[in-house]
N, CA and C atoms as a LAMMPS dump frame, in Angstrom:
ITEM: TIMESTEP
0
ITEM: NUMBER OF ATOMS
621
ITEM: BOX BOUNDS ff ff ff
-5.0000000000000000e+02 5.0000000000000000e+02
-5.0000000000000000e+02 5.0000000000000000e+02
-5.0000000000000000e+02 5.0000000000000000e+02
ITEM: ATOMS id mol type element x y z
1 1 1 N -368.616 393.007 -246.551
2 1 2 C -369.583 393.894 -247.223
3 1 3 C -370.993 393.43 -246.874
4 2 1 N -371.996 394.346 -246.399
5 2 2 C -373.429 393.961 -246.628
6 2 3 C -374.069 393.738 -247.501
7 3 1 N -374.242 392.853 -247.698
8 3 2 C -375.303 392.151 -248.638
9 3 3 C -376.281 393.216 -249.537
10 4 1 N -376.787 393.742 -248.316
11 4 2 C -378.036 394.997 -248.868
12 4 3 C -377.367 396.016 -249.471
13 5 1 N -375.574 396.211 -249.104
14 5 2 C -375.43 397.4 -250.244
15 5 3 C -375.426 397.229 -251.512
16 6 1 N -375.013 396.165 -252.252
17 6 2 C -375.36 395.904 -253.414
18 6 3 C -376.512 396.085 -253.717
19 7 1 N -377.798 396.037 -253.319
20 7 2 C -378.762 396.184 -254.239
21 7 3 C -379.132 397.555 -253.725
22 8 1 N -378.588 398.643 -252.831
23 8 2 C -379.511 399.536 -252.777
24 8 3 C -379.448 400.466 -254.213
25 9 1 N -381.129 400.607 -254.258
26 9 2 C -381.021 401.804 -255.247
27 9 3 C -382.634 402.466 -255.465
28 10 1 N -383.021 403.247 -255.903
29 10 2 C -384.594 403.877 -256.043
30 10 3 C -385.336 403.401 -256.947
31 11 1 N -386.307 403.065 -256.653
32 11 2 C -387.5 403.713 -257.449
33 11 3 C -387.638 404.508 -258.359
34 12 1 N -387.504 404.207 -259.743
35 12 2 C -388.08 405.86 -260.382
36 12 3 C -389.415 405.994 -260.038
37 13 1 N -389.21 407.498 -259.808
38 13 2 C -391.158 408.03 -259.449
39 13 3 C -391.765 408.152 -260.991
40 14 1 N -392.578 407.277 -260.976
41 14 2 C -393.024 407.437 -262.443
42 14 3 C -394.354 407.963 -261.976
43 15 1 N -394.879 408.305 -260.808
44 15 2 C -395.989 409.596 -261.091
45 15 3 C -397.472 408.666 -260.637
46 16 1 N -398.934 409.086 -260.54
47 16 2 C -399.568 408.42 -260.772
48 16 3 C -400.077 408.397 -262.446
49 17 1 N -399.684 406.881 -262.492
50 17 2 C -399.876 406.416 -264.486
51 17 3 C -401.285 405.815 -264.411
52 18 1 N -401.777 405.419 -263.614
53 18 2 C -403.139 404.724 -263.145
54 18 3 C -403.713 405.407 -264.743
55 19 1 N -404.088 404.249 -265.276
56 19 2 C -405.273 404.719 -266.555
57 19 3 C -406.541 405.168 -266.295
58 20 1 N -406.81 406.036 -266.865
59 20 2 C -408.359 407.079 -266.45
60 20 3 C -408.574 407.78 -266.068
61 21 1 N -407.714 408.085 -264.651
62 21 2 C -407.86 409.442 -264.056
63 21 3 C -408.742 410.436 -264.55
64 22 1 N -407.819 411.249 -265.383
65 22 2 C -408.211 412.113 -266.164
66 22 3 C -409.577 412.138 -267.021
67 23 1 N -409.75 410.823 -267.384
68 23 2 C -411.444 410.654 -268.013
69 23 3 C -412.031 410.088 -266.897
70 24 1 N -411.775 410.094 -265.821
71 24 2 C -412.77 409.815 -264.852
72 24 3 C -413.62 411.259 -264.345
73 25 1 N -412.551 412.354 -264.321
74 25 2 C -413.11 413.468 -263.269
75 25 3 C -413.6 414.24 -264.863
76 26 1 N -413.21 413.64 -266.191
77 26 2 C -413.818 414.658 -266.95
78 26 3 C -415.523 414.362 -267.101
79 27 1 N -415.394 412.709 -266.938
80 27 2 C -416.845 412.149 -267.095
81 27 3 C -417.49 412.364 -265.699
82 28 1 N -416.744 412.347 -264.612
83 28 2 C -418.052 412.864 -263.561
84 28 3 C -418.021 414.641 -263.535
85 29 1 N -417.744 415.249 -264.603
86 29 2 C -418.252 416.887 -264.524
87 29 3 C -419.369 416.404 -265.813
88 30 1 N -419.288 415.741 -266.763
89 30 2 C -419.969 415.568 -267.715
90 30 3 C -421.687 414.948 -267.203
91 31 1 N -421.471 414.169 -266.529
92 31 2 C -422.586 413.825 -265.462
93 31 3 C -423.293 414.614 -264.703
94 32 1 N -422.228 415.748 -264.177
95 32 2 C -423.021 416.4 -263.099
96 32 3 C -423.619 417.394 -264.241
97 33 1 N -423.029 418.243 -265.024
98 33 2 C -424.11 418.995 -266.525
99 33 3 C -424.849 418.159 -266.82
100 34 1 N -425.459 416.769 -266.66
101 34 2 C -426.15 416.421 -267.61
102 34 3 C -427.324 416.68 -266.272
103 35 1 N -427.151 416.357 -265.557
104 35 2 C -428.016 415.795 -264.127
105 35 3 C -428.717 417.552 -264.28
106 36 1 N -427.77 418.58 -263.804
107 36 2 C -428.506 420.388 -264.128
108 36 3 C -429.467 420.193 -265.386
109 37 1 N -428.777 419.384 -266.529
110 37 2 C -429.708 419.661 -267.357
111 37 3 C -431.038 419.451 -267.566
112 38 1 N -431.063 418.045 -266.846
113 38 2 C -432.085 417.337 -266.271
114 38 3 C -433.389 417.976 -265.496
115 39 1 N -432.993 418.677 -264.804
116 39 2 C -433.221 419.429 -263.932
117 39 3 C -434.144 420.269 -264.309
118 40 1 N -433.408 421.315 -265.209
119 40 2 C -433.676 421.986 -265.578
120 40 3 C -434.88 422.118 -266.963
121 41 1 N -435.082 420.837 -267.34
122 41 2 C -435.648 420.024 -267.977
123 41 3 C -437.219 419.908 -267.58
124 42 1 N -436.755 419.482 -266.253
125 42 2 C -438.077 418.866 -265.11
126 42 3 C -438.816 420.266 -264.993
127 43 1 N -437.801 421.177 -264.346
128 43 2 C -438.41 422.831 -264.381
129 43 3 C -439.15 423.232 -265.439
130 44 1 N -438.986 423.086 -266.512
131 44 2 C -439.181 423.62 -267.662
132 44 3 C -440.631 423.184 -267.514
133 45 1 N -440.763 421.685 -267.537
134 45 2 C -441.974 420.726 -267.794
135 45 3 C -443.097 421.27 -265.869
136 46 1 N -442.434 421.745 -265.529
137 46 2 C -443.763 421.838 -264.154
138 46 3 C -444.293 422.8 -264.447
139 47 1 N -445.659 422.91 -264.594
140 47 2 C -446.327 424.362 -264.606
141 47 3 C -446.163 425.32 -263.346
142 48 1 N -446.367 426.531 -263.629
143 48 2 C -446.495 427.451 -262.404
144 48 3 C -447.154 427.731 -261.588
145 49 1 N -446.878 427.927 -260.493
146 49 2 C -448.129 427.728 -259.136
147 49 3 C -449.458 428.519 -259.359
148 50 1 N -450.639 427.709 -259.091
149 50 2 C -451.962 428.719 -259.993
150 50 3 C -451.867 429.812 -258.561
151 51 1 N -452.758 430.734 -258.405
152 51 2 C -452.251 432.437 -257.936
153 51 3 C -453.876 431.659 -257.122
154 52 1 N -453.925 432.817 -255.989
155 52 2 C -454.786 432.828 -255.404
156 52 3 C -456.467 433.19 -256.321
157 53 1 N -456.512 433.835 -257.14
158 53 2 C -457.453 433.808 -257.834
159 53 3 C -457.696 433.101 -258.209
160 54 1 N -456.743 431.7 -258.943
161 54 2 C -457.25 430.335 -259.49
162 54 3 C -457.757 429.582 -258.904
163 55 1 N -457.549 429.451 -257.48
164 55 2 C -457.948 428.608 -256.756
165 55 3 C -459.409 428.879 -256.468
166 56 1 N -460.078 428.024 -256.31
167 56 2 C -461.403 428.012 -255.552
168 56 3 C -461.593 427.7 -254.468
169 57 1 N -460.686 426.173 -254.084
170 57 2 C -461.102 426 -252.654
171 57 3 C -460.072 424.643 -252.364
172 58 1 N -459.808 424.862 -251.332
173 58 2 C -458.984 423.502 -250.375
174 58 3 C -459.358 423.451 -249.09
175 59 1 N -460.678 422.135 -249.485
176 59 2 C -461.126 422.027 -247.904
177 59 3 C -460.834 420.215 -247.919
178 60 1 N -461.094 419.949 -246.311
179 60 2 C -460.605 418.545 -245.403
180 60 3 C -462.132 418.151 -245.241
181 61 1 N -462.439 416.797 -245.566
182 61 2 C -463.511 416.316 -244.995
183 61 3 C -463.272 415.234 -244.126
184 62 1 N -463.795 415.162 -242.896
185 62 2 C -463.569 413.203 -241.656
186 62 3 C -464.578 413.633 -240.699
187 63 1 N -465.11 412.524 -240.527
188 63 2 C -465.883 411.934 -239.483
189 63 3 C -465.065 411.788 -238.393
190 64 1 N -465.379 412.868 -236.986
191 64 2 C -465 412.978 -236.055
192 64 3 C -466.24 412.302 -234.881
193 65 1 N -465.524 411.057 -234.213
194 65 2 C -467.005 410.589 -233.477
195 65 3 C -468.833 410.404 -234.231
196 66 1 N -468.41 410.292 -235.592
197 66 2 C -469.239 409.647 -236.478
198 66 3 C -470.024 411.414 -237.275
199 67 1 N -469.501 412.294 -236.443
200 67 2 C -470.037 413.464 -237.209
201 67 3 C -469.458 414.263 -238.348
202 68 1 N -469.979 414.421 -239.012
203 68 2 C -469.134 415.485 -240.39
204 68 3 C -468.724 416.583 -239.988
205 69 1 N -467.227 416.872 -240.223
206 69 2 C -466.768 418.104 -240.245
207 69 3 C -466.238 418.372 -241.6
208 70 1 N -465.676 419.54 -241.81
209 70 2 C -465.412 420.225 -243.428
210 70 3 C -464.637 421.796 -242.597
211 71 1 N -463.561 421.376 -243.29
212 71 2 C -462.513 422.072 -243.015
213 71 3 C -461.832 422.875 -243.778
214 72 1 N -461.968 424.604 -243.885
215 72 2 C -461.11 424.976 -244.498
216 72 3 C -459.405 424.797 -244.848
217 73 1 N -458.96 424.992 -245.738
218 73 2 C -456.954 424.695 -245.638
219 73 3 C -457.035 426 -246.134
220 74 1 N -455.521 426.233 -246.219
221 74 2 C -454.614 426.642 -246.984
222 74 3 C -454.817 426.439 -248.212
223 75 1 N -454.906 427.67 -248.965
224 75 2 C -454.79 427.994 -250.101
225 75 3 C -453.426 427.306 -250.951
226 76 1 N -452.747 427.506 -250.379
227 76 2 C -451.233 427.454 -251.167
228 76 3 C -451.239 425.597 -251.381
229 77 1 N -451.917 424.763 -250.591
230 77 2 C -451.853 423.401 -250.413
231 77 3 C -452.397 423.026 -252.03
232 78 1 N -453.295 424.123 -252.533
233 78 2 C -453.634 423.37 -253.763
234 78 3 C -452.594 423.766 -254.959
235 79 1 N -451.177 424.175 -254.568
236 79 2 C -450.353 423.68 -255.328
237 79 3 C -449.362 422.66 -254.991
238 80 1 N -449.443 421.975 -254.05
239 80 2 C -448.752 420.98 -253.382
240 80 3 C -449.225 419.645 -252.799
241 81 1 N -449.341 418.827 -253.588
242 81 2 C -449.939 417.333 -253.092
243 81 3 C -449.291 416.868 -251.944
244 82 1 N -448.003 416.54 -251.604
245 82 2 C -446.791 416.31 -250.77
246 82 3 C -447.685 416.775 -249.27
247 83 1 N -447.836 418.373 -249.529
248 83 2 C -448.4 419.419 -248.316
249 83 3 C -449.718 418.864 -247.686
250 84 1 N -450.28 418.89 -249.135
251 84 2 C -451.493 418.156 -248.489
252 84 3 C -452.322 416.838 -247.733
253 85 1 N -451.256 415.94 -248.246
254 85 2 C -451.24 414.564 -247.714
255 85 3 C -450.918 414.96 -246.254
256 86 1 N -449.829 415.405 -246.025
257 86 2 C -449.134 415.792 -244.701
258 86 3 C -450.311 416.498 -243.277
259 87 1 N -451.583 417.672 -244.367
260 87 2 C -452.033 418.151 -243.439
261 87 3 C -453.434 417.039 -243.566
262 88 1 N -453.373 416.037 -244.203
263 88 2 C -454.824 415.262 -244.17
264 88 3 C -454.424 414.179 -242.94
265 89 1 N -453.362 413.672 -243.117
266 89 2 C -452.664 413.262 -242.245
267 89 3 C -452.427 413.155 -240.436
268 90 1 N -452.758 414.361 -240.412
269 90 2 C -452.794 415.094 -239.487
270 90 3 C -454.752 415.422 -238.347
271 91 1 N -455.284 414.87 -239.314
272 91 2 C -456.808 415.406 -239.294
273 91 3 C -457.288 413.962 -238.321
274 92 1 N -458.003 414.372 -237.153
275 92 2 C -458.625 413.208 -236.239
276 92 3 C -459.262 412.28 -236.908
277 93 1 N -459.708 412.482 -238.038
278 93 2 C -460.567 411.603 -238.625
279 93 3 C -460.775 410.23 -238.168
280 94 1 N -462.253 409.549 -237.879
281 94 2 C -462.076 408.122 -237.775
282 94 3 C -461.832 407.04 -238.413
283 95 1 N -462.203 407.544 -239.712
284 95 2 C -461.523 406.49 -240.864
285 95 3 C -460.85 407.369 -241.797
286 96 1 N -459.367 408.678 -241.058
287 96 2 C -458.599 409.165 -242.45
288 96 3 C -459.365 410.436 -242.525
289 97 1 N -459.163 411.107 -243.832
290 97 2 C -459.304 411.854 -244.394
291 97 3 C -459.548 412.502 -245.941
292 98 1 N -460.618 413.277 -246.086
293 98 2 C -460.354 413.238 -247.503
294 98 3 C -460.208 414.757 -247.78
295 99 1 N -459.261 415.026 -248.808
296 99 2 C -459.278 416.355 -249.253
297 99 3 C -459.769 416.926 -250.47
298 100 1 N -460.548 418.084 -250.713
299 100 2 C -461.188 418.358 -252.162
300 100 3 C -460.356 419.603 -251.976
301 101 1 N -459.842 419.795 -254.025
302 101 2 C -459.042 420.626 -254.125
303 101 3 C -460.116 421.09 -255.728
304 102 1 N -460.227 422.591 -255.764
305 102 2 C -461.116 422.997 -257.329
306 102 3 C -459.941 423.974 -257.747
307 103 1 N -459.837 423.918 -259.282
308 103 2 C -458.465 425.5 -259.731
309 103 3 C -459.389 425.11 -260.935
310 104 1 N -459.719 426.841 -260.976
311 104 2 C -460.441 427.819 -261.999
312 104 3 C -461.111 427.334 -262.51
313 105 1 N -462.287 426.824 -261.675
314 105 2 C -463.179 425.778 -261.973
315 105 3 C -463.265 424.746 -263.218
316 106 1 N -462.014 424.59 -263.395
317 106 2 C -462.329 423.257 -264.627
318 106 3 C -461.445 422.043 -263.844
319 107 1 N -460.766 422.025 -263.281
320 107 2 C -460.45 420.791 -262.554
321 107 3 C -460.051 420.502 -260.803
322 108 1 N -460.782 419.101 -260.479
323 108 2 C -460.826 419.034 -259.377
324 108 3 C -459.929 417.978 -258.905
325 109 1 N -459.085 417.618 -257.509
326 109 2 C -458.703 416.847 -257.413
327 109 3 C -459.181 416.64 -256.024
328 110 1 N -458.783 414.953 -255.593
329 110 2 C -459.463 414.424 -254.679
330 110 3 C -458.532 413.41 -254.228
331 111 1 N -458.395 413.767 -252.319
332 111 2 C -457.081 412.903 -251.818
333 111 3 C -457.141 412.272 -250.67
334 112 1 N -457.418 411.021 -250.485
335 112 2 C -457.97 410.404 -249.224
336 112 3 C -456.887 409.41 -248.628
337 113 1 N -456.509 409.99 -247.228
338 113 2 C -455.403 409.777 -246.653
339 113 3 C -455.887 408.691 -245.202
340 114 1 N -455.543 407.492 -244.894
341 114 2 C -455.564 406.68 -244.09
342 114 3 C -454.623 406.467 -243.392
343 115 1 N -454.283 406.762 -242.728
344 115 2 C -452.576 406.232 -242.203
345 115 3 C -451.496 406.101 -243.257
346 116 1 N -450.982 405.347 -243.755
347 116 2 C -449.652 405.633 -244.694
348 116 3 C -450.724 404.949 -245.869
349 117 1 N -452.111 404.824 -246.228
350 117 2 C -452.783 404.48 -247.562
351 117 3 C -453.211 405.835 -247.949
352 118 1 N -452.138 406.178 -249.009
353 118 2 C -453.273 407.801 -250.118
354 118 3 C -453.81 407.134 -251.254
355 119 1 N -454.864 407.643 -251.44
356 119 2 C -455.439 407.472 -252.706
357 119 3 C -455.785 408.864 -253.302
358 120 1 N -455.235 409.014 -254.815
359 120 2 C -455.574 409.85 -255.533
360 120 3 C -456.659 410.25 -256.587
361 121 1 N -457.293 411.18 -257.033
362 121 2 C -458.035 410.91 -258.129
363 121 3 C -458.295 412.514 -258.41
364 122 1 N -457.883 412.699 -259.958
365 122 2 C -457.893 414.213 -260.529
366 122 3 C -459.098 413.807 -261.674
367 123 1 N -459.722 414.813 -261.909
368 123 2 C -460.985 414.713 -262.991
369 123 3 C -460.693 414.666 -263.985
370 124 1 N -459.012 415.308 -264.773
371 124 2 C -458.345 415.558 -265.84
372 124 3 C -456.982 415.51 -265.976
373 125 1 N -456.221 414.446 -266.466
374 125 2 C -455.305 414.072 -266.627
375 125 3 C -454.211 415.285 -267.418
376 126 1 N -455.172 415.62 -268.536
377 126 2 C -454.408 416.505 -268.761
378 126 3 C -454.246 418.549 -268.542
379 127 1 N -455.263 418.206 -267.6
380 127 2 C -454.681 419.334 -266.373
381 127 3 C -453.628 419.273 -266.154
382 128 1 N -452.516 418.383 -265.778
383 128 2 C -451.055 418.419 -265.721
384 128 3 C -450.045 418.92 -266.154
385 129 1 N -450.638 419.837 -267.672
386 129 2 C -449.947 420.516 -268.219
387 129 3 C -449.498 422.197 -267.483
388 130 1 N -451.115 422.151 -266.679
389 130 2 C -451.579 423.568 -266.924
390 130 3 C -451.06 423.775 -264.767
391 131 1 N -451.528 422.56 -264.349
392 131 2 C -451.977 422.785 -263.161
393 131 3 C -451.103 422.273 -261.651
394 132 1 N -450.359 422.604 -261.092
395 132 2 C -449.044 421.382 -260.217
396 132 3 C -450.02 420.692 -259.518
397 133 1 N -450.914 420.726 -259.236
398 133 2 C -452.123 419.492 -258.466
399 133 3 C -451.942 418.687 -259.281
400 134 1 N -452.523 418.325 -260.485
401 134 2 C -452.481 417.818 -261.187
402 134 3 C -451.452 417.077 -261.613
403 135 1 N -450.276 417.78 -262.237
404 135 2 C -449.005 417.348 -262.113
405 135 3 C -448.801 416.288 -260.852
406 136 1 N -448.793 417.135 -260.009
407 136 2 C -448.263 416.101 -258.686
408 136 3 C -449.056 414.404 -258.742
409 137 1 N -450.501 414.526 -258.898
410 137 2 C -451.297 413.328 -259.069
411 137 3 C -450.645 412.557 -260.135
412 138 1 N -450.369 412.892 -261.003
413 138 2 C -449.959 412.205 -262.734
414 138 3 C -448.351 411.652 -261.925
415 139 1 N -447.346 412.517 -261.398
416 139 2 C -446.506 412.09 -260.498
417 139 3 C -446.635 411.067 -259.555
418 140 1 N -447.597 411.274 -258.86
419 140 2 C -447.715 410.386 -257.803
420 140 3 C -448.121 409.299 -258.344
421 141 1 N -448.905 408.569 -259.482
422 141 2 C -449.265 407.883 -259.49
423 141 3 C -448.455 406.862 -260.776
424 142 1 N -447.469 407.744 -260.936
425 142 2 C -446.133 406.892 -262.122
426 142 3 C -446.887 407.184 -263.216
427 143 1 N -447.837 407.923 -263.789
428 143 2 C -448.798 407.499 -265.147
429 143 3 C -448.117 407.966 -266.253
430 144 1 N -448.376 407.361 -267.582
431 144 2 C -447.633 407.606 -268.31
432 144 3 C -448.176 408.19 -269.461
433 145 1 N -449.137 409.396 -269.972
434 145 2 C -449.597 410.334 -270.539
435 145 3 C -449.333 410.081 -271.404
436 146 1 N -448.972 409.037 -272.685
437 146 2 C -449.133 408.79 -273.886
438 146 3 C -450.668 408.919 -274.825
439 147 1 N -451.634 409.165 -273.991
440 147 2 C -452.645 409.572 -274.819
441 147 3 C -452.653 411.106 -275.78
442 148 1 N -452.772 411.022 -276.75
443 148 2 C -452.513 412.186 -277.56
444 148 3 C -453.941 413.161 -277.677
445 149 1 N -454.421 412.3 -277.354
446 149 2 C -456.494 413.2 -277.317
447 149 3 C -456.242 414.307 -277.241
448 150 1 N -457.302 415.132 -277.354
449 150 2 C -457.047 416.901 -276.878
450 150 3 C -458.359 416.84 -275.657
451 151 1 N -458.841 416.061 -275.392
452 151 2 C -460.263 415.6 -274.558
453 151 3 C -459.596 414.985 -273.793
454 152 1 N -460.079 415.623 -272.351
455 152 2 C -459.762 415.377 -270.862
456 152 3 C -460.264 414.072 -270.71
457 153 1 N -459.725 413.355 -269.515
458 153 2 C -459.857 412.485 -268.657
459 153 3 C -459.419 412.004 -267.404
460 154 1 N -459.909 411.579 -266.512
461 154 2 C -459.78 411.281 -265.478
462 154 3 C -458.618 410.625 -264.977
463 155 1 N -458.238 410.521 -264.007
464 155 2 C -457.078 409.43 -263.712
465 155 3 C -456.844 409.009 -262.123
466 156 1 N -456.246 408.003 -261.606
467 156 2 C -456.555 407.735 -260.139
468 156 3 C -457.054 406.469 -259.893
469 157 1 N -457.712 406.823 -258.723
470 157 2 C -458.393 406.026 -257.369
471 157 3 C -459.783 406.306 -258.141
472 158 1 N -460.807 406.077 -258.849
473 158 2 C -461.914 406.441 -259.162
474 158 3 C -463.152 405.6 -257.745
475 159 1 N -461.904 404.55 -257.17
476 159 2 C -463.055 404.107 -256.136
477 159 3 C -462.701 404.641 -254.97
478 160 1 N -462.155 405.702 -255.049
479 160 2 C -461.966 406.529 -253.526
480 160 3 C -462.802 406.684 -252.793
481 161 1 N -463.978 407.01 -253.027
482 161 2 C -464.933 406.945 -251.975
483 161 3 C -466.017 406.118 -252.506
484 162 1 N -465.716 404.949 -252.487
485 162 2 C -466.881 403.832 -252.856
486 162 3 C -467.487 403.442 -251.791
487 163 1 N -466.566 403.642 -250.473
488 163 2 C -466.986 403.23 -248.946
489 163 3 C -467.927 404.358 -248.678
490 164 1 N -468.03 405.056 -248.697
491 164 2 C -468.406 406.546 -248.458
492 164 3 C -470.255 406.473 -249.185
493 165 1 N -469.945 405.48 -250.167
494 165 2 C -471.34 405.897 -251.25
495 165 3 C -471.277 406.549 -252.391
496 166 1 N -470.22 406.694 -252.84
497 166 2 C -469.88 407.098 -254.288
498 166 3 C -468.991 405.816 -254.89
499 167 1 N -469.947 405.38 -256.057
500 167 2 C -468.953 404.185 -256.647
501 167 3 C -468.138 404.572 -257.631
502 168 1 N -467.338 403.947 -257.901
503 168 2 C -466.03 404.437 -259.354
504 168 3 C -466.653 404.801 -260.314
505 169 1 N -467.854 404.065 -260.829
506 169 2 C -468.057 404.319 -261.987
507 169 3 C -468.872 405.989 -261.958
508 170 1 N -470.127 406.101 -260.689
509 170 2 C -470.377 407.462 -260.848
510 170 3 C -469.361 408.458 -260.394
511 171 1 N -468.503 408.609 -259.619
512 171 2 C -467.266 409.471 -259.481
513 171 3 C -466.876 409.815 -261.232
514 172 1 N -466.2 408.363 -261.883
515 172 2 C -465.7 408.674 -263.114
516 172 3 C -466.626 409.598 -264.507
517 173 1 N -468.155 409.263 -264.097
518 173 2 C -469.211 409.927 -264.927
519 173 3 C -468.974 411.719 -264.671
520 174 1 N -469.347 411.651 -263.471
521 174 2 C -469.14 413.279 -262.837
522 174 3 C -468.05 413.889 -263.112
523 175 1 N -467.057 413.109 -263.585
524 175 2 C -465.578 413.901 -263.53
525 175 3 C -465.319 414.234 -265.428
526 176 1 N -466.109 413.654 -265.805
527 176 2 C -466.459 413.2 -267.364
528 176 3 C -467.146 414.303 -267.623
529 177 1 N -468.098 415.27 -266.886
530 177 2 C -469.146 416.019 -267.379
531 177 3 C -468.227 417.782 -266.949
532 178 1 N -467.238 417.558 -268.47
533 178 2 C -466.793 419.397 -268.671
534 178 3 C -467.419 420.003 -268.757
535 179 1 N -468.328 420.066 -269.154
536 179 2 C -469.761 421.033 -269.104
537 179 3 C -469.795 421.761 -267.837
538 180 1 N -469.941 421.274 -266.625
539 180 2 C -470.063 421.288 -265.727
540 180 3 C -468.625 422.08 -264.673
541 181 1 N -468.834 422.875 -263.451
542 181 2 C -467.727 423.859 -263.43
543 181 3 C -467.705 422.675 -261.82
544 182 1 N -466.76 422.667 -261.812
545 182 2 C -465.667 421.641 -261.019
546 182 3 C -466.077 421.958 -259.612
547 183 1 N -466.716 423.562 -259.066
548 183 2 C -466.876 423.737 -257.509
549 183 3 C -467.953 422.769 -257.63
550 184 1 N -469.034 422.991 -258.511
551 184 2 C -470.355 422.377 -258.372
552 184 3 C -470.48 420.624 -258.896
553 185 1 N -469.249 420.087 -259.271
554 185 2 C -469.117 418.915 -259.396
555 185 3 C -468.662 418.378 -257.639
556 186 1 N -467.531 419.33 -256.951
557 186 2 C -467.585 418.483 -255.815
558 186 3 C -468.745 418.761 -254.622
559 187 1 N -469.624 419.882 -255.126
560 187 2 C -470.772 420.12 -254.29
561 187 3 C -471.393 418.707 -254.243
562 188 1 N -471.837 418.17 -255.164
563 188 2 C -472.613 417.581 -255.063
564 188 3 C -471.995 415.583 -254.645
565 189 1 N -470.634 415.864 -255.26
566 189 2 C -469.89 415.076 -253.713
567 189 3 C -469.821 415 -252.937
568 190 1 N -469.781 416.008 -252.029
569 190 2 C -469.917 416.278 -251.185
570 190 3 C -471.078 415.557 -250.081
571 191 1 N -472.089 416.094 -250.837
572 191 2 C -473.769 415.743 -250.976
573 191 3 C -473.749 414.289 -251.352
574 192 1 N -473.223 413.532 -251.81
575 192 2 C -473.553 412.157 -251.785
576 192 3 C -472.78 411.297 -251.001
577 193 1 N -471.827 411.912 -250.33
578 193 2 C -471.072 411.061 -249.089
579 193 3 C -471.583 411.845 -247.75
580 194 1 N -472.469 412.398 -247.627
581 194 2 C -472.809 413.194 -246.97
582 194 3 C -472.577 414.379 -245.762
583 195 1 N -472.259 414.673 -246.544
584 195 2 C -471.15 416.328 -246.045
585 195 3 C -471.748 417.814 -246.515
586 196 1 N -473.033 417.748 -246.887
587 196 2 C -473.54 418.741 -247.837
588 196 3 C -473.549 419.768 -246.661
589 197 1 N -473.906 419.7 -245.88
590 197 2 C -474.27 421.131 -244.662
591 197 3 C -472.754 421.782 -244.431
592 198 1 N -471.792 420.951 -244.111
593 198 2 C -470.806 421.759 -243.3
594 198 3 C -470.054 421.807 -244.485
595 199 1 N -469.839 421.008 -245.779
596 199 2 C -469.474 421.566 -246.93
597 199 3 C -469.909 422.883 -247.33
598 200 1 N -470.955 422.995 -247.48
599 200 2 C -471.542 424.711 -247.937
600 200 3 C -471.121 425.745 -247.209
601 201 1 N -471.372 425.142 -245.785
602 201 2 C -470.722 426.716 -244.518
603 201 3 C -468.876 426.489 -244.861
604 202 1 N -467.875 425.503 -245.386
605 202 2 C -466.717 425.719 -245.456
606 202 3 C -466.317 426.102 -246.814
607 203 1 N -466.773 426.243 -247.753
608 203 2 C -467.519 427.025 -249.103
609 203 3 C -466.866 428.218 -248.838
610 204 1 N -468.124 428.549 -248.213
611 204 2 C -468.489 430.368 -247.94
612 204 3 C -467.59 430.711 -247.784
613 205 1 N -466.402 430.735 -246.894
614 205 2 C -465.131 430.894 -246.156
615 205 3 C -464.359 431.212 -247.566
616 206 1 N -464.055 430.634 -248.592
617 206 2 C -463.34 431.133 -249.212
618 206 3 C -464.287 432.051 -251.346
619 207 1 N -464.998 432.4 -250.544
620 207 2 C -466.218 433.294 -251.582
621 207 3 C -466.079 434.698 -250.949
């Protein structure tokens, strides 16, 4: 007799018994609803793209061979920080680029792009509610909006153009003065890093 016939015999198929299964694929559908919800959450919280009427203006400022140029953009860029880095980016500039963005003249933002260094700076923090520039800056910069004020403030790079001749502290004054309507706050930015001529003729372009 063979040896091996004595012991032949099966396996019961007892199935896969593996513990969890079943609360594994229920908890990763439970995950993936929470993640939509999330989502949907984030949606809720982004404001809506301001319309071509809100906008005032998205122009590029750099020193090309030491001369000022001022560059009209795209309209649509002043709902997209991401966009705009990308097209400042892009600009011959000799030291970079800076971009001025105005929506419905109460807030301005300001974005100066060096090779892979951005620096940000919005006049009103809590524009973010109202404005995706804004938003995007408060984004970009991790900030964490626990101020409860109903009174604007600034937020950013306030020494963005300190090289330029604008120091933090007067940038932060100018951005301080609501009174004041946001085209004619970066006019005169403009005008103190000195860009006032081809700023005004890239103005016109969108008036």
């Amino acid at each position: 007799m063979n040896a091996s016939d004595d012991f032949e015999f099966e396996m019961p198929n007892r199935g896969d018994d593996r513990p969890g299964l079943d609360e594994l694929d229920e908890l990763d559908d439970d995950v993936e609803v929470d993640e939509a919800d999330e989502a949907d959450d984030d949606d809720d919280d982004y404001p809506e793209d301001a319309t071509e009427d809100d906008i005032d203006l998205v122009i590029a400022l750099y020193r090309e061979d030491g001369q000022p140029v001022a560059l009209p953009l795209e309209l649509d860029l002043a709902n997209d920080l991401d966009g705009l880095i990308t097209q400042l980016r892009r600009m011959p500039g000799d030291a970079g680029a800076v971009g001025f963005v105005s929506v419905a003249d109460e807030v301005f933002v300001i974005v100066r792009v060096r090779g892979k260094h951005v620096q940000v700076f919005c006049s009103d923090a809590l524009a973010a509610d109202e404005w995706p520039i804004a938003h995007d800056v408060v984004d970009f910069l991790e900030a964490d909006l626990t101020d409860e004020s109903d009174e604007g403030y600034p937020i950013g790079d306030s020494d963005i153009l300190a090289d330029a001749g604008l120091p933090d502290f007067e940038l932060e004054a100018m951005a301080e003065d609501y009174d004041q309507e946001s085209t004619a706050l970066l006019e005169l930015i403009a005008k103190k890093i000195g860009f006032a001529a081809v700023y005004t003729k890239a103005v016109a372009t969108f008036e």
